[in-house]
N, CA, C and O atoms as a MOPAC input file, in Angstrom:
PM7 MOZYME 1SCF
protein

 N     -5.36800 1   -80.76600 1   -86.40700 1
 C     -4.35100 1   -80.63300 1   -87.42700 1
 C     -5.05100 1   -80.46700 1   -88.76200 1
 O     -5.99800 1   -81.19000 1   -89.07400 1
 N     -4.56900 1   -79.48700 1   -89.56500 1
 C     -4.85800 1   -79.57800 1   -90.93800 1
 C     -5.03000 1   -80.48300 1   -91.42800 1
 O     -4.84900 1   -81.41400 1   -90.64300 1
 N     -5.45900 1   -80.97200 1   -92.90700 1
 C     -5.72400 1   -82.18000 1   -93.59700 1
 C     -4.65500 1   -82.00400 1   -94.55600 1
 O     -4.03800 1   -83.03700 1   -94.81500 1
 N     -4.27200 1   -80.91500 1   -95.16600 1
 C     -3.08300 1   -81.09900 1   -95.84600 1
 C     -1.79600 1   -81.49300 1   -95.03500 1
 O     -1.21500 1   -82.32500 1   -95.73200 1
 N     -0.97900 1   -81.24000 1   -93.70300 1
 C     -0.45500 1   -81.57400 1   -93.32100 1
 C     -0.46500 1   -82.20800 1   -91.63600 1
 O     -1.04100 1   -81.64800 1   -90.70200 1
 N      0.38200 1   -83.60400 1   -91.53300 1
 C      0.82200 1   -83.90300 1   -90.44100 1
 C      2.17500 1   -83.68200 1   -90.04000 1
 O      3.11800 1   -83.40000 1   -90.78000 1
 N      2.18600 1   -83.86100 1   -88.60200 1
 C      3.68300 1   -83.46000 1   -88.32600 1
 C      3.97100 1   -84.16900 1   -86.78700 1
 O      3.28700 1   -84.24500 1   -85.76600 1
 N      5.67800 1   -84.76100 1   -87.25000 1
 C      6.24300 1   -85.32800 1   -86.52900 1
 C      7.05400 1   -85.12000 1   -85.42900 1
 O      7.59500 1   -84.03400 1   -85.63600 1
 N      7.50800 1   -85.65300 1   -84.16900 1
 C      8.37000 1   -84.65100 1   -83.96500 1
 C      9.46100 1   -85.75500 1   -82.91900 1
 O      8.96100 1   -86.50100 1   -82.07700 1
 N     10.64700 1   -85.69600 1   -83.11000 1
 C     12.17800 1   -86.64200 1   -82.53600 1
 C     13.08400 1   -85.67300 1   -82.25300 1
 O     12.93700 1   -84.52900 1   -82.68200 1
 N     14.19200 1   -86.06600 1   -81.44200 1
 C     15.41400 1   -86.09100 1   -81.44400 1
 C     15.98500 1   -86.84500 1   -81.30400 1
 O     15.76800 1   -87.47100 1   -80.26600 1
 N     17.12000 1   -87.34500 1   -82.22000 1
 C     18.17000 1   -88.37600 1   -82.08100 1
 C     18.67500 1   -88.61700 1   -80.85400 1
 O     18.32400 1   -87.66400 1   -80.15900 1
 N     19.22400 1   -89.27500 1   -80.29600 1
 C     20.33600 1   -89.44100 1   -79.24500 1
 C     19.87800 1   -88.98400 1   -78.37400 1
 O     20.79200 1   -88.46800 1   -77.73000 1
 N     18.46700 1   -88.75000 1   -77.64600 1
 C     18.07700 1   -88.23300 1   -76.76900 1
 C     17.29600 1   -89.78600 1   -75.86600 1
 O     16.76300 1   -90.76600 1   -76.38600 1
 N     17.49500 1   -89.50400 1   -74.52800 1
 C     16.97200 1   -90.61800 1   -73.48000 1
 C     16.28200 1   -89.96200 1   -72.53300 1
 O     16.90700 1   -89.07100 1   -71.95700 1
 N     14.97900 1   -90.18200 1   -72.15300 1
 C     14.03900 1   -89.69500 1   -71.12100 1
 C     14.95400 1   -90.62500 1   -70.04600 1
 O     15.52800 1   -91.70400 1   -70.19500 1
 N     14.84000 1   -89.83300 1   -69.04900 1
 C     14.50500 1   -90.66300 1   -67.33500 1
 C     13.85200 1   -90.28300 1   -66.46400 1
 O     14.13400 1   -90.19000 1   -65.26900 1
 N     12.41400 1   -89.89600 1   -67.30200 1
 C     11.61900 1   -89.17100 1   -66.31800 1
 C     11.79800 1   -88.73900 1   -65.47600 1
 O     11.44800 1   -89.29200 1   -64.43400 1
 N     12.39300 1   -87.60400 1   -65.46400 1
 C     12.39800 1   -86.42100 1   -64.72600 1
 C     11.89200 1   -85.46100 1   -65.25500 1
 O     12.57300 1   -84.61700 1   -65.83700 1
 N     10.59200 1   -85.40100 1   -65.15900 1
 C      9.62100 1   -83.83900 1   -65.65200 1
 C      9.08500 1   -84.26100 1   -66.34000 1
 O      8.17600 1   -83.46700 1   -66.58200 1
 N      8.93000 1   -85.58400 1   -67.27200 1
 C      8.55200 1   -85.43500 1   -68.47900 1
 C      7.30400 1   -85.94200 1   -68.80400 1
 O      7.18200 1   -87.13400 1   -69.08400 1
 N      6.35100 1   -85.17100 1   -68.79900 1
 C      4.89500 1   -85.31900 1   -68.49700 1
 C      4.68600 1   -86.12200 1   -70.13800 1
 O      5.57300 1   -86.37600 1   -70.95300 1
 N      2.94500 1   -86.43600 1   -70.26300 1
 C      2.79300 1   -86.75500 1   -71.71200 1
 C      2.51000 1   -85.61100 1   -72.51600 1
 O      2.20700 1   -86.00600 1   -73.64200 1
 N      2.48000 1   -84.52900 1   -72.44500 1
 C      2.63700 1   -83.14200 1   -73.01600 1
 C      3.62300 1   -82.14300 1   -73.76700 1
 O      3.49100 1   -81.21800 1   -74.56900 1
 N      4.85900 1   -82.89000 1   -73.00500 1
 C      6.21400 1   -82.23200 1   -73.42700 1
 C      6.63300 1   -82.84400 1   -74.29800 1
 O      7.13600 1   -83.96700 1   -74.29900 1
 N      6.36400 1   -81.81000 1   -75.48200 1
 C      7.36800 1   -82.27100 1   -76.43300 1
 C      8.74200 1   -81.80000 1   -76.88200 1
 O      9.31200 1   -80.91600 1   -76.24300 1
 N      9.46600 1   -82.52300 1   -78.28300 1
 C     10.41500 1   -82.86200 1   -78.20900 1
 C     11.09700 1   -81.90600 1   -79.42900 1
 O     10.46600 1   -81.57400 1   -80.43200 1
 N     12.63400 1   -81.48700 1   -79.13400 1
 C     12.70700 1   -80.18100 1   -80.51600 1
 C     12.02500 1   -78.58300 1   -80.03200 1
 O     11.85300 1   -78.09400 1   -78.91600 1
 N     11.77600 1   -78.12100 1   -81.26100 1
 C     10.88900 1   -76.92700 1   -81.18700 1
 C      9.99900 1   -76.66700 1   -81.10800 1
 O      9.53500 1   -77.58500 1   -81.78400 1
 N      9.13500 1   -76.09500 1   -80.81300 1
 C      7.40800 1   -75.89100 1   -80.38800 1
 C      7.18900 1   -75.06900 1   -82.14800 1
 O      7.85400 1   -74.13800 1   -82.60300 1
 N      6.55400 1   -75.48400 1   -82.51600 1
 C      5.84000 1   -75.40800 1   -83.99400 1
 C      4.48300 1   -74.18500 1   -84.12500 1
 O      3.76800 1   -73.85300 1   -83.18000 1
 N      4.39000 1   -73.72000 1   -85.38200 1
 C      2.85100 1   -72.90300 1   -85.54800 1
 C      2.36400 1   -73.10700 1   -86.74600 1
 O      2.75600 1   -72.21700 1   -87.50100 1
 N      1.48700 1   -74.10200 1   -87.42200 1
 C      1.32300 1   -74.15100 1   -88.98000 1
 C      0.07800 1   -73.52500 1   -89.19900 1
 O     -0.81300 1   -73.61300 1   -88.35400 1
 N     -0.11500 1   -72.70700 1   -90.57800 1
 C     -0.66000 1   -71.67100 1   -90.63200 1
 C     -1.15800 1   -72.16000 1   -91.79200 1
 O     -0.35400 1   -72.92700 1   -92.32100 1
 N     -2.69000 1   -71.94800 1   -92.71300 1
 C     -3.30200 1   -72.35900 1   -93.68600 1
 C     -3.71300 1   -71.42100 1   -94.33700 1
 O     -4.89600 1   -71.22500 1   -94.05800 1
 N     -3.20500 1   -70.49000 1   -95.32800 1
 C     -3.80300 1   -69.84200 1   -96.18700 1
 C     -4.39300 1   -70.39700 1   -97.22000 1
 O     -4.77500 1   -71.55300 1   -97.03800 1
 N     -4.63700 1   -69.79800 1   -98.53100 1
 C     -5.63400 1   -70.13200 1   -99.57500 1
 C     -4.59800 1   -70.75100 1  -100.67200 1
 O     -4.91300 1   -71.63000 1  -101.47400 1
 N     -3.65200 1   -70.30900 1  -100.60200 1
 C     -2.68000 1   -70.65700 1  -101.82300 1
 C     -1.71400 1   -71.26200 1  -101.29500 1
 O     -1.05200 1   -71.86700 1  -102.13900 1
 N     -1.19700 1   -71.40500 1   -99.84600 1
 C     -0.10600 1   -72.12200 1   -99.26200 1
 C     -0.48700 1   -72.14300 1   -97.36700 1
 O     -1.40800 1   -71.66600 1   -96.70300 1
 N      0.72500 1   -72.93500 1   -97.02600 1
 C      1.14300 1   -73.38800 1   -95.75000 1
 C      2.07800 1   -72.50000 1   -94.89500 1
 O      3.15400 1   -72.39400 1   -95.48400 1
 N      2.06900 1   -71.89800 1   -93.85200 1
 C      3.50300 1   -71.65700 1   -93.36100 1
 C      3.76000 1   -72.20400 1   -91.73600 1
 O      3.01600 1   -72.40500 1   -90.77700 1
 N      4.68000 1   -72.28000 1   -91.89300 1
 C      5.09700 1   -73.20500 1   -90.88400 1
 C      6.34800 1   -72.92900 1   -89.97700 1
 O      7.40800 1   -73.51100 1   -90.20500 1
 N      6.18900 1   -71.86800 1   -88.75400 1
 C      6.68200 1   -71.33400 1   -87.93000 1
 C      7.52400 1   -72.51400 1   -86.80400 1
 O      7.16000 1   -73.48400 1   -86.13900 1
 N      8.71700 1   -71.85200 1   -87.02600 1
 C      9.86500 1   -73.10400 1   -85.66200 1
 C     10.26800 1   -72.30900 1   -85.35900 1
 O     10.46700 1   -71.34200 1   -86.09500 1
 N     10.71200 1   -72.38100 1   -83.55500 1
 C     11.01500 1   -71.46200 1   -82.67300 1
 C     12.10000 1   -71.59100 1   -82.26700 1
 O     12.36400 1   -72.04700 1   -81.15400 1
 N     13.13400 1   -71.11000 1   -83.32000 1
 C     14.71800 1   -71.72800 1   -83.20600 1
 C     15.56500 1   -70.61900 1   -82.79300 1
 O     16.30400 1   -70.02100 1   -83.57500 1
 N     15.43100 1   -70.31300 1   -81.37500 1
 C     16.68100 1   -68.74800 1   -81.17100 1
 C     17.30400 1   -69.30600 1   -80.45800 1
 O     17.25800 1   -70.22400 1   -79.63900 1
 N     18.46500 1   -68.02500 1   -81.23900 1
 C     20.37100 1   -68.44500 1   -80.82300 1
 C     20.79400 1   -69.06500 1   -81.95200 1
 O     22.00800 1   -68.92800 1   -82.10000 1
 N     20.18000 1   -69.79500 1   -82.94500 1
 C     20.73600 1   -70.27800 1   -84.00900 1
 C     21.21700 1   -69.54000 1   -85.08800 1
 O     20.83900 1   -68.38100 1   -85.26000 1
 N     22.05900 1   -70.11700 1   -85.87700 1
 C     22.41700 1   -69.53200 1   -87.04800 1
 C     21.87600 1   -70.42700 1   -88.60500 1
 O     21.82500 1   -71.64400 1   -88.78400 1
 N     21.53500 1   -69.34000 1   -89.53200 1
 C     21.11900 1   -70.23800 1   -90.74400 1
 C     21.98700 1   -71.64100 1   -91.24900 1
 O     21.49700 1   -72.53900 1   -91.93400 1
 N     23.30700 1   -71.59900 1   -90.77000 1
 C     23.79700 1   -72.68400 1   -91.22500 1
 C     23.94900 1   -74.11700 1   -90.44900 1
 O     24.57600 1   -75.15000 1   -90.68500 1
 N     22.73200 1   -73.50900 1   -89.00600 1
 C     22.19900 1   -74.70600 1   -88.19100 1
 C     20.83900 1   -75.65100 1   -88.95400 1
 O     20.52100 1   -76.71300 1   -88.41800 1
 N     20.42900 1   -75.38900 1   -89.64800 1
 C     19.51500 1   -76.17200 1   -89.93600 1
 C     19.28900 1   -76.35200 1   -91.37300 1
 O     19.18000 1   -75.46600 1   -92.22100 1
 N     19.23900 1   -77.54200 1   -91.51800 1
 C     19.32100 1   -78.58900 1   -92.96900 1
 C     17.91300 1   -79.26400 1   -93.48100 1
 O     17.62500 1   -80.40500 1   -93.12000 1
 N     17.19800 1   -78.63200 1   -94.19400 1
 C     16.08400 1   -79.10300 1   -94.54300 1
 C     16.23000 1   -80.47900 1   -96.23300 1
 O     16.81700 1   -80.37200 1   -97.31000 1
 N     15.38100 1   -81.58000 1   -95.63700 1
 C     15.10400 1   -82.42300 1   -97.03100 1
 C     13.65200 1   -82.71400 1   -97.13000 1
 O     12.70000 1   -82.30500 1   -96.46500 1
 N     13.74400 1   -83.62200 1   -98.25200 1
 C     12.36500 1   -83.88300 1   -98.49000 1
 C     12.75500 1   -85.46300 1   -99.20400 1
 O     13.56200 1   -85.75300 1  -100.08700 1
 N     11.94200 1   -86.19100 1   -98.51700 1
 C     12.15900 1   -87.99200 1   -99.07200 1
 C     10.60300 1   -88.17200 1   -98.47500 1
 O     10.21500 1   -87.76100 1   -97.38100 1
 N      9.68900 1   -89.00500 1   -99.63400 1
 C      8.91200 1   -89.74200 1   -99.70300 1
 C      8.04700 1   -88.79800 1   -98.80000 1
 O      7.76300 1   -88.92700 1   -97.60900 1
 N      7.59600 1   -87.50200 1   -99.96800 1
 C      7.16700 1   -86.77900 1   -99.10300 1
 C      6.76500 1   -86.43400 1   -97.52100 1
 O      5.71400 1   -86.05700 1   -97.00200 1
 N      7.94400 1   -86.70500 1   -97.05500 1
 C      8.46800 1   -86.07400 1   -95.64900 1
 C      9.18400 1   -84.94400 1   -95.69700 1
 O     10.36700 1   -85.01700 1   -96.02800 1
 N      8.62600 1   -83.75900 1   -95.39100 1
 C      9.43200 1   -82.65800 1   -95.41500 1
 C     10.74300 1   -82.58500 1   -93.99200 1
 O      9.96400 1   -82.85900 1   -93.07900 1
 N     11.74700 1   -82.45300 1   -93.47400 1
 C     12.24900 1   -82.99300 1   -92.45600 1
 C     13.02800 1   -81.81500 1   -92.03300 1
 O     13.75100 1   -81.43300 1   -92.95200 1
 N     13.13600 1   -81.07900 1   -90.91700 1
 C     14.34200 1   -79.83500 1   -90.52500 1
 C     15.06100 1   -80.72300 1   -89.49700 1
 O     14.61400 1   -81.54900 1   -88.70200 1
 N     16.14800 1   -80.35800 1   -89.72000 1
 C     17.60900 1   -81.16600 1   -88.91700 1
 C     17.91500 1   -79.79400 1   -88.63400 1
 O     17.84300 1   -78.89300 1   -89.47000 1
 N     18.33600 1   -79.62600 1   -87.16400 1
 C     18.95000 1   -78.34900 1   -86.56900 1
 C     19.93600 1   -78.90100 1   -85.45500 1
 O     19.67600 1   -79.35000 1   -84.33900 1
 N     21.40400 1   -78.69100 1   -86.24100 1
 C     22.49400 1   -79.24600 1   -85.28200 1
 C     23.00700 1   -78.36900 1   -84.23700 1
 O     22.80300 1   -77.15500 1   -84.22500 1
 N     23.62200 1   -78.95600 1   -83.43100 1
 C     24.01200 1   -78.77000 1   -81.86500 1
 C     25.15700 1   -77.80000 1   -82.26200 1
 O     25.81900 1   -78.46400 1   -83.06000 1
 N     25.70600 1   -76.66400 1   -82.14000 1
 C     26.87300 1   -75.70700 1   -82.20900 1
 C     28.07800 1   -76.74000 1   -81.51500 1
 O     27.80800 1   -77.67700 1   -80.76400 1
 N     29.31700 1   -76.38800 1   -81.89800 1
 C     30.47200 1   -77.16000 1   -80.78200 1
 C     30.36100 1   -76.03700 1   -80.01800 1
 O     29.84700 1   -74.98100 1   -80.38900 1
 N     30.94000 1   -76.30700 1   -78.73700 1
 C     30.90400 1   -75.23800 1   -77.69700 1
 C     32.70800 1   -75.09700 1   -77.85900 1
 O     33.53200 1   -75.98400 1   -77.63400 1
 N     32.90300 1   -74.00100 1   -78.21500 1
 C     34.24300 1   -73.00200 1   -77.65500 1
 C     34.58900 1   -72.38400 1   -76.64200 1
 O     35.68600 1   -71.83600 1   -76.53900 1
 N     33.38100 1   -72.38700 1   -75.43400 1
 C     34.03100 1   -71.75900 1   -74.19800 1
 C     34.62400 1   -72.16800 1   -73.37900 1
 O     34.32100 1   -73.30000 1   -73.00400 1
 N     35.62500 1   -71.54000 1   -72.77700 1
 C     36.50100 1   -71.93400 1   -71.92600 1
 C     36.13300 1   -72.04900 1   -70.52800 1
 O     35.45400 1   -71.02700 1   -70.43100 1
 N     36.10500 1   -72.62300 1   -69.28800 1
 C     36.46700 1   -72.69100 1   -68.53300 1
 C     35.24100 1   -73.33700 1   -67.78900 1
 O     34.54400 1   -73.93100 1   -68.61200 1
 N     34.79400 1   -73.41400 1   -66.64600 1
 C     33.50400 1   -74.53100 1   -66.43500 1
 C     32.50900 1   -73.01800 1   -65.82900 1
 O     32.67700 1   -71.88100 1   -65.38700 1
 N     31.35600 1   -74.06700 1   -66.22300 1
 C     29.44100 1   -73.27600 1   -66.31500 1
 C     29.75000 1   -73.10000 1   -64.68800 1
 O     30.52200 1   -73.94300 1   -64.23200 1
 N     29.33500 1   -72.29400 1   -63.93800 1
 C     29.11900 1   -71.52800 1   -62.40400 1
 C     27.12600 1   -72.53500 1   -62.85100 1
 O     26.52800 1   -73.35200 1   -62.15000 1
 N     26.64800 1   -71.83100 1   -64.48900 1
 C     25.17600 1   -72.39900 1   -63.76300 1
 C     24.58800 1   -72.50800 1   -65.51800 1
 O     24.82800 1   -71.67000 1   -66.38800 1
 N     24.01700 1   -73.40600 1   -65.63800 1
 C     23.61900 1   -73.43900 1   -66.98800 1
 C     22.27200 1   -74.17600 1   -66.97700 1
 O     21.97400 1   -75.35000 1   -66.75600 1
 N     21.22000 1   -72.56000 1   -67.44500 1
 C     19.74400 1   -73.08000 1   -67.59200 1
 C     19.18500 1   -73.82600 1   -68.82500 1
 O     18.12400 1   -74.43000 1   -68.66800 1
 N     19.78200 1   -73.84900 1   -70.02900 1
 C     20.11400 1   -74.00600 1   -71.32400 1
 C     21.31200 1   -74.75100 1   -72.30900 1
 O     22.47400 1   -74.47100 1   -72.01600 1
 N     21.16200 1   -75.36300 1   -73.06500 1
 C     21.90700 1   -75.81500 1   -73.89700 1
 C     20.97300 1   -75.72700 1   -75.23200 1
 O     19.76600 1   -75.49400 1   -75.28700 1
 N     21.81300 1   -75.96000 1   -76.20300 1
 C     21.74300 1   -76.09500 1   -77.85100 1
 C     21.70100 1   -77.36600 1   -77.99700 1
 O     22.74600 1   -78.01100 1   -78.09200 1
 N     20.55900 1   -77.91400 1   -78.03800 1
 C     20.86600 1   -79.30000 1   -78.80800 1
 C     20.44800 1   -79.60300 1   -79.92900 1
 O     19.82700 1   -78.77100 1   -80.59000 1
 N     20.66400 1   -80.72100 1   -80.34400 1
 C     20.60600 1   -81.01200 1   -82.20600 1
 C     19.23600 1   -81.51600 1   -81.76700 1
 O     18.93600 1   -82.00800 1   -80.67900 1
 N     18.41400 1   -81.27800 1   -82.90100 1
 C     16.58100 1   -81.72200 1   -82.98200 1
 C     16.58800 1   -82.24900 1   -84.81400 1
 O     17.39100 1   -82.41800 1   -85.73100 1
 N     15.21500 1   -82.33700 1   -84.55500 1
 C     14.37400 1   -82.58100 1   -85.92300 1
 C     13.02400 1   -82.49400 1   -85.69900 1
 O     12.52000 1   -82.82600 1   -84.62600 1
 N     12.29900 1   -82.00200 1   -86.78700 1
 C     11.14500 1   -82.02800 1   -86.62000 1
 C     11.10300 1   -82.34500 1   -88.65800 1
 O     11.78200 1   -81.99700 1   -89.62400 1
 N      9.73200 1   -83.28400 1   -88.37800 1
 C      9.40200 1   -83.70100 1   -89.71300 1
 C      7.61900 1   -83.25200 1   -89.91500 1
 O      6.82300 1   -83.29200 1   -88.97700 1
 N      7.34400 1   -82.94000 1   -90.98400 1
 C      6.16600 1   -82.65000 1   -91.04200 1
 C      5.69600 1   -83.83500 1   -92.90900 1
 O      6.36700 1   -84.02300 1   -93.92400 1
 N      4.57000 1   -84.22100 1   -92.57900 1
 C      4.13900 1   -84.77900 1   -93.78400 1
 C      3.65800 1   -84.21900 1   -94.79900 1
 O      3.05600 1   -83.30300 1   -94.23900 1
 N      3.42300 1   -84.04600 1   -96.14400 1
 C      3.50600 1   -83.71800 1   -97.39500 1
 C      2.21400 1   -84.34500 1   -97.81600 1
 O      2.07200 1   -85.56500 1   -97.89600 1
 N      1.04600 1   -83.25500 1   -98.14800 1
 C      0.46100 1   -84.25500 1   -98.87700 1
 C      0.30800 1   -83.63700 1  -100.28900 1
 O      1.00100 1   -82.65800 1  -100.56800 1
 N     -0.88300 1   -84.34200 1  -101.53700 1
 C      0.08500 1   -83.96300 1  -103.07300 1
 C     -0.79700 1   -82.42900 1  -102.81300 1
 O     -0.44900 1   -81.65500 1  -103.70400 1
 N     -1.56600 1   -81.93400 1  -102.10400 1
 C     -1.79500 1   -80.47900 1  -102.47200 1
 C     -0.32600 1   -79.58600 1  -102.48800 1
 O     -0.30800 1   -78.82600 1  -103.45600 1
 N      0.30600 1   -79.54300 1  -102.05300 1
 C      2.35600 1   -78.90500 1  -101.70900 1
 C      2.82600 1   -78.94300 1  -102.98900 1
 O      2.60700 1   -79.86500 1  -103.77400 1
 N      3.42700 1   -78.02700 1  -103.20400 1
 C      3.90400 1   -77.58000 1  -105.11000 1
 C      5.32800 1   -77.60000 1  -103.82400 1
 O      5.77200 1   -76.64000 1  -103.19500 1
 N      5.85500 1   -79.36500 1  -103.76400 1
 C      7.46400 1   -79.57500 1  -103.61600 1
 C      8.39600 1   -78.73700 1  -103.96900 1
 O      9.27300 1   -78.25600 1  -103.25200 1
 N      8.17600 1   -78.54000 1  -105.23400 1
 C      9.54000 1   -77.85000 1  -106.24600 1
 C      9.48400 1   -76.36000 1  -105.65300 1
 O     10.43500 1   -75.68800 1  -106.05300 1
 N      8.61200 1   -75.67700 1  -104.80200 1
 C      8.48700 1   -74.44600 1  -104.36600 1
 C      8.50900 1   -73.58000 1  -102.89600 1
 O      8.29100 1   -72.45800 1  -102.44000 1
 N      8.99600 1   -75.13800 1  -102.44900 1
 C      8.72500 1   -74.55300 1  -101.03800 1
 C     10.38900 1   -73.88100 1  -100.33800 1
 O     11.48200 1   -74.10600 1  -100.85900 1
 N     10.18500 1   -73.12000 1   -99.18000 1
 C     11.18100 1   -71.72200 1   -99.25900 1
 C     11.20900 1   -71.76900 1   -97.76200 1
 O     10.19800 1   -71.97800 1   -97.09100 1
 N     12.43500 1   -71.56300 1   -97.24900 1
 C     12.98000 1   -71.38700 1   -95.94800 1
 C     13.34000 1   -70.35200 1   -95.38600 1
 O     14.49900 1   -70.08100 1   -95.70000 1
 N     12.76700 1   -69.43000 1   -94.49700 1
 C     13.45000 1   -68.51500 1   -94.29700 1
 C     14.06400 1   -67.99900 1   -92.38000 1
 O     13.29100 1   -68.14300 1   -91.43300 1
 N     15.23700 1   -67.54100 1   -92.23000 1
 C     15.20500 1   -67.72500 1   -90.54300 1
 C     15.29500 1   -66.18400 1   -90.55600 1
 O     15.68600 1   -65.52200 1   -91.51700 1
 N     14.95300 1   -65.78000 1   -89.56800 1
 C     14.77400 1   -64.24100 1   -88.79500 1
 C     14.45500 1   -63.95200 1   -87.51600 1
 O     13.30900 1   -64.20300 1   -87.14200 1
 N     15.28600 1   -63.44500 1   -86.71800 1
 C     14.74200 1   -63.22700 1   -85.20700 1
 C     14.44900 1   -64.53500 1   -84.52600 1
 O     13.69900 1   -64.36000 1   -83.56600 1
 N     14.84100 1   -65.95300 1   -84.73400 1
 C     15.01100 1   -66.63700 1   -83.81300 1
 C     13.68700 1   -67.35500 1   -84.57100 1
 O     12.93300 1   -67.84300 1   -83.72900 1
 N     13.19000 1   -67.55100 1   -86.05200 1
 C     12.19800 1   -68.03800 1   -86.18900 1
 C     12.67400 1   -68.56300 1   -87.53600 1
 O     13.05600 1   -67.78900 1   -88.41300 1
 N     12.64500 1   -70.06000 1   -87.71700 1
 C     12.39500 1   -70.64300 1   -89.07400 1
 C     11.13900 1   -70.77600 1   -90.01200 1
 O     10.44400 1   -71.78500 1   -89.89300 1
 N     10.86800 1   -69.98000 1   -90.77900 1
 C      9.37600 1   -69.86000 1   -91.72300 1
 C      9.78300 1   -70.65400 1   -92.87400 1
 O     10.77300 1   -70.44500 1   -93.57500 1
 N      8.70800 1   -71.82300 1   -93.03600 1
 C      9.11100 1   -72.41100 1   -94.23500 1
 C      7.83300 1   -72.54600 1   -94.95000 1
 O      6.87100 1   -73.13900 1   -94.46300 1
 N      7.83200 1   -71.93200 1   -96.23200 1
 C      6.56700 1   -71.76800 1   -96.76600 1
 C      6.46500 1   -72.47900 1   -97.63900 1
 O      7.30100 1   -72.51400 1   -98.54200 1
 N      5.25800 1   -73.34400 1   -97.59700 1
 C      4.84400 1   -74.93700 1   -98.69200 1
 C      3.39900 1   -74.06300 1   -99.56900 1
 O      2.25000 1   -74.11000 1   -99.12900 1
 N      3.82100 1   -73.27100 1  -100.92000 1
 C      2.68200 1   -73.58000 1  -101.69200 1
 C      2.33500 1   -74.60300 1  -102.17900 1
 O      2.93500 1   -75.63700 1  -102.47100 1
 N      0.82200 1   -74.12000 1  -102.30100 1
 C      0.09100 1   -75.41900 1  -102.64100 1
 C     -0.02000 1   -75.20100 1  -104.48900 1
 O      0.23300 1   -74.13100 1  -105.04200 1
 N     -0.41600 1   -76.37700 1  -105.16400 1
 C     -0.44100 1   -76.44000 1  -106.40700 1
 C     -1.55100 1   -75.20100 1  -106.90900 1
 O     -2.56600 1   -75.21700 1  -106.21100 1
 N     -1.55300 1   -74.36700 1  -107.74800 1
 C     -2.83200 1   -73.86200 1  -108.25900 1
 C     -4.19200 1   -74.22000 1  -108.36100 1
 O     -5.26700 1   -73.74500 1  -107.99600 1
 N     -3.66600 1   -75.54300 1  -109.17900 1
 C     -4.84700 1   -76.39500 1  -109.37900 1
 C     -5.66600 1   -77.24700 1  -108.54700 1
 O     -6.54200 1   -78.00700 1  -108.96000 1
 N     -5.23800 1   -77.02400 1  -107.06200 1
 C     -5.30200 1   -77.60900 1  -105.72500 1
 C     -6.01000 1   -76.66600 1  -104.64400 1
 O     -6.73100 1   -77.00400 1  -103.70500 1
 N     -5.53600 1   -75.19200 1  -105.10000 1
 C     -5.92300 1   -74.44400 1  -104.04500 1
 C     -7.67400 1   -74.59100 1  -103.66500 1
 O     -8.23600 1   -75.20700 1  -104.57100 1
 N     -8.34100 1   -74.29500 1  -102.88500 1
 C     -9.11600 1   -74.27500 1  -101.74500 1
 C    -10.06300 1   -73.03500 1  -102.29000 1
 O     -9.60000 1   -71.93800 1  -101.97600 1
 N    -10.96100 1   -72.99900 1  -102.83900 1
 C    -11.93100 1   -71.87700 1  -102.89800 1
 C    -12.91200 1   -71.71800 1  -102.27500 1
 O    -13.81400 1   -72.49100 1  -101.95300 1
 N    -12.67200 1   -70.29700 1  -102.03000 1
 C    -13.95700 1   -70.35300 1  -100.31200 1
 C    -14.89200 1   -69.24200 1  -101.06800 1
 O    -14.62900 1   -68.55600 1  -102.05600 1
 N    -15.85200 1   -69.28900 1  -100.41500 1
 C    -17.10800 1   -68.62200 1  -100.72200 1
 C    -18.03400 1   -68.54800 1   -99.41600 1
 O    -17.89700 1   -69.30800 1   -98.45700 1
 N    -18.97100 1   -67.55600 1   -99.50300 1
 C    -19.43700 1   -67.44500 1   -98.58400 1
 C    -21.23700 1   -68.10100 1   -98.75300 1
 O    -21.98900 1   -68.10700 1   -99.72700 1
 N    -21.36500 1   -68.44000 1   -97.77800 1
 C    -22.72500 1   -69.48400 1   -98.15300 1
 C    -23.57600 1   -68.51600 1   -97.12600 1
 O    -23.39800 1   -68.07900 1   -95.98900 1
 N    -25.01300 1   -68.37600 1   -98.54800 1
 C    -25.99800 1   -67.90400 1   -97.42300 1
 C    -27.15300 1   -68.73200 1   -96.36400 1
 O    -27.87600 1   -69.65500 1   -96.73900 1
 N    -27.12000 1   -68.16900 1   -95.00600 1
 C    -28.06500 1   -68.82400 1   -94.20300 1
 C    -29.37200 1   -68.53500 1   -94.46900 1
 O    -29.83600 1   -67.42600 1   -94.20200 1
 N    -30.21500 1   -69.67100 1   -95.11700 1
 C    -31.85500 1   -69.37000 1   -95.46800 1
 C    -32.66800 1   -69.52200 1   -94.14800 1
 O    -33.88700 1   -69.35100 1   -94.15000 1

């Protein structure tokens, strides 16, 4: 894991009874955090959703995505159902390199991108070092 960020990962109201559930499987969305020079991005693998499924905050620098469960409107009973929508969260930690006041959400094609720049005065300067 990066040093600028950690990351958490729950769902509410959810109960294992081991069935399948190895120590590997996790919980929510499967995640991709990405480290550029000036910022973070941070890929969630949310398809079928709609933008007004997921509610992002930030408390005590915890950045936090809440992605609620749709009501179901269909009529009549499942023949076979490989899938459901359920409500998740995934929280990722904040550390002070993250310019808070700037960070940006965006969903497309079944993918939540939420991009955490980092402060200016924080960013990471790389250089290339020669081997003597």
């Amino acid at each position: 894991m990066c040093k600028g960020m950690k990351y958490h990962h729950g769902q509410r109201g959810r109960h294992h009874h081991g069935r399948g559930r190895g120590p590997m499987h996790r919980q929510g969305a499967p995640v991709n955090i990405q480290e550029m020079d000036d910022r973070y991005e941070i890929y969630l693998i949310a398809a079928g959703r709609k933008r007004e499924d997921f509610k992002l905050d930030i408390a005590d620098d915890l950045l936090t995505v809440h992605v609620t469960a749709p009501v179901s409107d269909t009529e009549g009973q499942w023949q076979r159902r490989e899938f459901r929508f359920r409500a998740f969260e995934r929280s990722f930690q904040l550390s002070d390199k993250i310019n808070q006041e700037d960070i940006r959400a965006a969903y497309e094609g079944g993918v939540l991108t939420l991009t955490l720049p980092k402060h200016p005065d924080r960013v990471t300067q790389r250089r290339e070092v020669e081997v003597e």
